[in-house]
Each structure stands twice: as C-alpha cells, then as structure tokens.
NUDOZA-139014 format. One record per residue (C-alpha): residue in three letters; x negated, y, z negated. Coordinates in steps of 0.001 Angstrom, whole numbers, padded with zeros to 6 digits, always signed. Example, Ala and Ser with C-alpha at 12.3 -4.5 7.8 and 13.67 -1.06 7.14 Angstrom:
2
ala-012300-004500-007800/ser-013670-001060-007140/
END
This chain:
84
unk-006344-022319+021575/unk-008732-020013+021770/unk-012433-019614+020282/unk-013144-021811+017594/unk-014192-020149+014641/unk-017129-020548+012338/unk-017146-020782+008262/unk-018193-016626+008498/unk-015456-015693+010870/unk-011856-014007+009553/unk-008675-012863+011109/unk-007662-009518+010584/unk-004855-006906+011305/unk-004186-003404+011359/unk-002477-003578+008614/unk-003992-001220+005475/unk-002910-001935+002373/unk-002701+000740-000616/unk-003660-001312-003847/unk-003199+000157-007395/unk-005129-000365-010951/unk-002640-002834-012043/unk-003277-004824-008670/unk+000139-003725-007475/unk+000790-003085-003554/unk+001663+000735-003375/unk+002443+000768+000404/unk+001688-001021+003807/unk+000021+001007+006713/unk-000692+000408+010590/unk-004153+001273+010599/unk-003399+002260+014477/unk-000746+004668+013512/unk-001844+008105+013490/unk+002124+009341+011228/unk+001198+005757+008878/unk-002507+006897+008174/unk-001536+010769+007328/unk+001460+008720+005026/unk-001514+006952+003531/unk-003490+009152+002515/unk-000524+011301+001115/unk+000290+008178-000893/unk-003636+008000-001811/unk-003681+011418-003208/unk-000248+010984-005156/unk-002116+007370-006236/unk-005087+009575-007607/unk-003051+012451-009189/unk-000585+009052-011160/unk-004053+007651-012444/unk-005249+011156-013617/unk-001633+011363-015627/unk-001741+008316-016989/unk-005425+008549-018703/unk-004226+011961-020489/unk-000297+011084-020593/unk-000303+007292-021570/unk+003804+007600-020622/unk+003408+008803-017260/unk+002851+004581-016992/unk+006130+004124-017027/unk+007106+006383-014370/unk+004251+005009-012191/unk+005361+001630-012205/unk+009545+002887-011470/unk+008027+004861-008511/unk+006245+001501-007717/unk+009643-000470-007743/unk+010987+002369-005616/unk+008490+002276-003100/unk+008229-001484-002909/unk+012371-001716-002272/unk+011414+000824+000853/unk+008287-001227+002237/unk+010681-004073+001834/unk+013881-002636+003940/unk+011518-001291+006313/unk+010302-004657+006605/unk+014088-006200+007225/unk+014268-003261+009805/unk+011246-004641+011864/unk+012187-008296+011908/unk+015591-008154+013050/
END
C-alpha cells in the first residue's frame, strides 16, 4: 500500500513530545495545534525554570518528578478521552 520506502525514509506525526533530563515524557503536543504549541512552550519554560531549581535547590527534585506523575496521569486521561 502505498510508496515503498527506502532504508533513509521515516514515518512521522505531529505529535511533539516534551522530554526532560531524566529522559522522562513531560507532555504530548499536536504540532498542528496552535492552543497545544502555546501549552508547550508554557510547559517548556516551567521545564527550564524546574532545571534552574534543581541545580541550586537539590530538593526541588522531588517536587519535579510529583509534578511529573501529575502531569503524566493527565496526558494519560486525556488519552482515554480521545480513544473512546
């Protein structure tokens, strides 16, 4: 079905995914979504200003990774919300 693709070619989406130091997924965003790309880069800056904590407040770790847990629950009801 389709073209047949070469060794070089990939698939891709519009998905845009927001990737923390620790490798973690901080939040899923449709690149073609104007509201999911100004939530992105909110989530960017909040990203930044966590890191910035967490090199002078070593604690601030801690609350990075419950926010994390928080944020992943969301992406993951939102994701429920979609599919049904």
């Amino acid at each position: 079905m389709g073209l047949e693709k070469g060794p070089d070619d990939f698939l891709h989406t519009e998905n845009i995914l927001l990737i923390d130091g620790d490798r973690h997924i901080r939040g899923i965003y449709n690149g073609l979504n104007k509201t999911a790309i100004n939530q992105l880069l909110a989530d960017a800056k909040t990203l930044q200003t966590e890191f910035s904590l967490e090199k002078t407040f070593p604690f601030t770790s801690v609350l990075g990774k419950l926010n994390h847990e928080i944020r992943m629950e969301e992406i993951r009801k939102r994701a429920l919300l979609t599919q049904s």
